[in-house]
C-alpha positions as CSV (number, residue, x, y, z in Angstrom):
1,X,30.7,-10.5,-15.3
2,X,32.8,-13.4,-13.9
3,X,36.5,-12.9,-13.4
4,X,38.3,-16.1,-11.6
5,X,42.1,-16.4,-10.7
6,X,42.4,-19.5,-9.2
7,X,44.7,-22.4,-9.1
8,X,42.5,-25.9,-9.5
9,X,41.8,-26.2,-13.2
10,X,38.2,-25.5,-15.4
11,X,36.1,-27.6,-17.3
12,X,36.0,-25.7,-20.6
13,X,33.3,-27.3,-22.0
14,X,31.4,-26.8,-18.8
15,X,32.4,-22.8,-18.2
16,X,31.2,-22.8,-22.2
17,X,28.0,-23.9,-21.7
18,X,27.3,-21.9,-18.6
19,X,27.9,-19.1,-20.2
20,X,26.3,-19.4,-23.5
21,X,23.1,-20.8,-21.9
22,X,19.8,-19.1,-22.0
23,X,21.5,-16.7,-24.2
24,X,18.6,-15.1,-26.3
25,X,18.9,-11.7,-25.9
26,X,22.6,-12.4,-27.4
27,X,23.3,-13.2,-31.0
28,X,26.8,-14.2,-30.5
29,X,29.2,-15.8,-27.7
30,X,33.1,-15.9,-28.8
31,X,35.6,-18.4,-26.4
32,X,38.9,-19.1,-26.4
33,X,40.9,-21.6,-24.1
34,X,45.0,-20.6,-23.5
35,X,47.0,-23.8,-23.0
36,X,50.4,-24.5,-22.1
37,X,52.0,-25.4,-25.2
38,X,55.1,-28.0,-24.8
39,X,57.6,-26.3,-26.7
40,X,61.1,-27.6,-26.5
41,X,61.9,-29.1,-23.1
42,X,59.0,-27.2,-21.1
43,X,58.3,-29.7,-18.1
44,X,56.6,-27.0,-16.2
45,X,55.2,-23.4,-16.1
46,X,54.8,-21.7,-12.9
47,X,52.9,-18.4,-12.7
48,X,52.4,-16.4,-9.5
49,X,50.4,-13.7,-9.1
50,X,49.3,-10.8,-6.8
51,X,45.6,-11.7,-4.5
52,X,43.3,-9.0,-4.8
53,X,45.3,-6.9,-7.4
54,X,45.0,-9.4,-10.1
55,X,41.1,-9.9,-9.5
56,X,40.6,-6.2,-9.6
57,X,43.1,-5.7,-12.6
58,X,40.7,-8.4,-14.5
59,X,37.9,-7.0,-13.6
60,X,38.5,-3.8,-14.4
61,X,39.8,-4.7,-18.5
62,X,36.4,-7.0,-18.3
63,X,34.0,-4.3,-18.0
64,X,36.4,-1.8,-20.1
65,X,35.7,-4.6,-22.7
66,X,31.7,-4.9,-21.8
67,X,31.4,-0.4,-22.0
68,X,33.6,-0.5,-25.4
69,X,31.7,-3.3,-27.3
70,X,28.2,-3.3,-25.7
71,X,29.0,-6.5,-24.2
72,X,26.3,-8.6,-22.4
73,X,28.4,-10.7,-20.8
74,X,32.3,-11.2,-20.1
75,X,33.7,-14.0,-18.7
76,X,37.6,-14.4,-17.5
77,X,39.0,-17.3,-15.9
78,X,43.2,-17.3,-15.3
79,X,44.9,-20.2,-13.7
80,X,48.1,-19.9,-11.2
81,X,50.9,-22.2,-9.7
82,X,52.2,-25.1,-11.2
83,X,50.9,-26.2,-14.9
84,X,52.2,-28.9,-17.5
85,X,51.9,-28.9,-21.4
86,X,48.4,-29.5,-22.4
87,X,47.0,-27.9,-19.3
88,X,44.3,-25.0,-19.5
89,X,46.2,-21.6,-18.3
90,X,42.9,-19.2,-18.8
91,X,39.8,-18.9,-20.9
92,X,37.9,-15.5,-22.0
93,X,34.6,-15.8,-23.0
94,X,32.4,-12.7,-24.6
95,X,28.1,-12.1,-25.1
96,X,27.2,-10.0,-27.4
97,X,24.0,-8.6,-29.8
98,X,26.7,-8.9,-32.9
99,X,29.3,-10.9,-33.4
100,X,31.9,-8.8,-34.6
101,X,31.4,-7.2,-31.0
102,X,31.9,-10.4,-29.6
103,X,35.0,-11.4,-31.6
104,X,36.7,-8.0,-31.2
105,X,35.9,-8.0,-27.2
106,X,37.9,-10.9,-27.4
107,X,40.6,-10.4,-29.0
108,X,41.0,-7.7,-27.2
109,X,40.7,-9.2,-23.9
110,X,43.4,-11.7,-25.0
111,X,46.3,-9.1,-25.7
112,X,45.6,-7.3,-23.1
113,X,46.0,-11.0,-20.9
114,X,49.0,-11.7,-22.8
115,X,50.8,-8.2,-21.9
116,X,49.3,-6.2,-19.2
117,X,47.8,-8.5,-16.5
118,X,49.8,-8.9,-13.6
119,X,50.7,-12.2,-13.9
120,X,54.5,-13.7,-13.9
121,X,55.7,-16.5,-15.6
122,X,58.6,-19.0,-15.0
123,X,59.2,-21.7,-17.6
124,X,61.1,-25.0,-15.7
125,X,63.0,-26.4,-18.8
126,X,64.0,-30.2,-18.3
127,X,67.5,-29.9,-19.5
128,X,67.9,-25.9,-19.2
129,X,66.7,-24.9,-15.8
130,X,64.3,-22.0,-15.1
131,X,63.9,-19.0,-16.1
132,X,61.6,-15.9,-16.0
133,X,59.5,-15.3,-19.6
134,X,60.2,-12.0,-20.6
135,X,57.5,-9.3,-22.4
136,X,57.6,-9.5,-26.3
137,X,57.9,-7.4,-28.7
138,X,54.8,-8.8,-30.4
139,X,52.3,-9.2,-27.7
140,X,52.8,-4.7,-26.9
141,X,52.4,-4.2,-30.8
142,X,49.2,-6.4,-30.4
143,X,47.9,-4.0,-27.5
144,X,48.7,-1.0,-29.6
145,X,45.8,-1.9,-31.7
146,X,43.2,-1.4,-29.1
């Protein structure tokens, strides 16, 4: 159950494979990629994060994920530092007997990324400055549902 917070990017397709390889004893693997989207004037996102808490935080929601859906597998990668538009920020991947397992896992995984991990974000805007992103009211009511 590989969690990774690191700061050199991933090779999605590569991390996909990995993962989904030799996978027999698994009828489905769900993955999703997170990427900086360019909205507005982004020219940068910076996110910092606490070594060692973070890793343990992950790890902890992966195999609260793998006990809750029978999971065979979780994978969570989460980038830090400096990242442009179109870079990879994190990936989740999930192994499971069923795929509604898999896809819930997921899901679940990725609202609890969006609102709970301890990560902190700071958007450098290339007419506005920088400023700190702030919780939304959307990604908590999406947590509520788990």
């Amino acid at each position: 159950m590989p969690v990774s917070v690191q700061d050199a990017p991933f090779d999605y397709g590569a991390e996909c494979e990995r993962f989904a390889s030799g996978r027999a004893d698994m009828g489905a693997v769900v993955t999703f990629a997170g990427i900086v989207r360019g909205d507005g004037d982004l020219a940068r996102m910076e996110i910092e994060h606490y070594p060692g808490m973070t890793e343990k935080a992950l790890g902890e929601i992966a195999e609260k994920a793998r006990r809750r859906w029978s999971l065979g597998d979780v994978l969570v990668i989460h980038r830090y530092g400096m990242l442009t538009p179109g870079e990879r920020i994190m990936m989740v991947a999930t192994a499971a007997p069923h795929r509604r397992n898999a896809f819930e896992a997921a899901d679940f995984l990725m609202d609890y990324l969006k609102s709970r991990a301890p990560f902190w974000k700071k958007e450098h805007m290339a007419d506005r400055g920088e400023a700190w992103v702030a919780a939304k009211d959307e990604d908590e009511d999406a947590l509520s549902r788990w």
